[in-house]
C-alpha positions as CSV (number, residue, x, y, z in Angstrom):
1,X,0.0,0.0,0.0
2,X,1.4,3.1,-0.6
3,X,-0.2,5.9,1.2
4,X,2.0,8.3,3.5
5,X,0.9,8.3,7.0
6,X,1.7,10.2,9.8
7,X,3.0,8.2,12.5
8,X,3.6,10.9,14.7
9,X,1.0,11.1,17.4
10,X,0.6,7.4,16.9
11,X,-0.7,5.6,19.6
12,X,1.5,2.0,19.5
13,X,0.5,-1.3,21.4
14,X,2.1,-4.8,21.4
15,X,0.5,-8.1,22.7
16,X,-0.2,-8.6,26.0
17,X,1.8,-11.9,26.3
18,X,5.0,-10.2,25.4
19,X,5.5,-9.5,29.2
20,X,6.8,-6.0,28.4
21,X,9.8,-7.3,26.2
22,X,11.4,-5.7,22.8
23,X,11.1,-8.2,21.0
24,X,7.2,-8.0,19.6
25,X,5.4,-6.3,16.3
26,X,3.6,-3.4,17.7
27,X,0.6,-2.3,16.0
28,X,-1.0,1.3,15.3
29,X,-4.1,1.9,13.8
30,X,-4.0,5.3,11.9
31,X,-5.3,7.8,9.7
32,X,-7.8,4.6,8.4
33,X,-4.9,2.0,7.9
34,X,-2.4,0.1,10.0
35,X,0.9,1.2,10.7
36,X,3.3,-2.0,12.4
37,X,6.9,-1.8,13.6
38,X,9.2,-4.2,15.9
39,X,9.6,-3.0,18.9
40,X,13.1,-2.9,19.2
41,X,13.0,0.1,16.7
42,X,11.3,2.1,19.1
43,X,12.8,6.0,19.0
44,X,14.5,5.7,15.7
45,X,12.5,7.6,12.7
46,X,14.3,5.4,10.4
47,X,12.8,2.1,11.7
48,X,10.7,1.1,9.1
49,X,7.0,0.7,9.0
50,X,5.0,-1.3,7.2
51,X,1.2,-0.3,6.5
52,X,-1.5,-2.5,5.4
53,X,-5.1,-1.9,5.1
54,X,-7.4,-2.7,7.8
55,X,-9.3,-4.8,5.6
56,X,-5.7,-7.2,5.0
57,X,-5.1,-6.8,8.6
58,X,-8.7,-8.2,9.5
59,X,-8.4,-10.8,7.0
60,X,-4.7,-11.6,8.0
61,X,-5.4,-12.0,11.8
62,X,-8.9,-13.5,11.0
63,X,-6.5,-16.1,9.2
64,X,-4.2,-16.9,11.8
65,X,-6.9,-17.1,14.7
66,X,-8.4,-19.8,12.5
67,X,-5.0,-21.6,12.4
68,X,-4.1,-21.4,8.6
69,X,-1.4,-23.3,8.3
70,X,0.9,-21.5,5.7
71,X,0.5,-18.4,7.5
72,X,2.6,-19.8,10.7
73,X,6.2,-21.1,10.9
């Protein structure tokens, strides 16, 4: 998707079962799309960002909750 967002007064959250670790995709839902990052690039505005659709991210996670296969390791 190529759309430029502003990220800037995004509001970020990661899963609850990453027990407050670095090491998770976060998530931000802006501007009518979704922005995500790893969290370990926290504070650099380099990191890169990918951002979907919230359509693809409802169908993506819809996916994976339903246990499709070739979307997991």
């Amino acid at each position: 998707m190529k759309k430029k967002v502003d990220l800037t007064n995004a509001s970020w959250a990661k899963s609850e079962m990453s027990n407050g670790g670095d090491n998770c995709l976060e998530v931000a839902f802006v501007d009518g799309v979704v922005a995500l990052r790893d969290s370990v690039d926290v504070g650099d505005p380099d990191a890169p960002v990918l951002i979907v659709s919230r359509k693809d991210y409802e169908l993506f996670t819809m996916s994976v909750r339903a246990g499709q296969q070739n979307l997991l390791p």
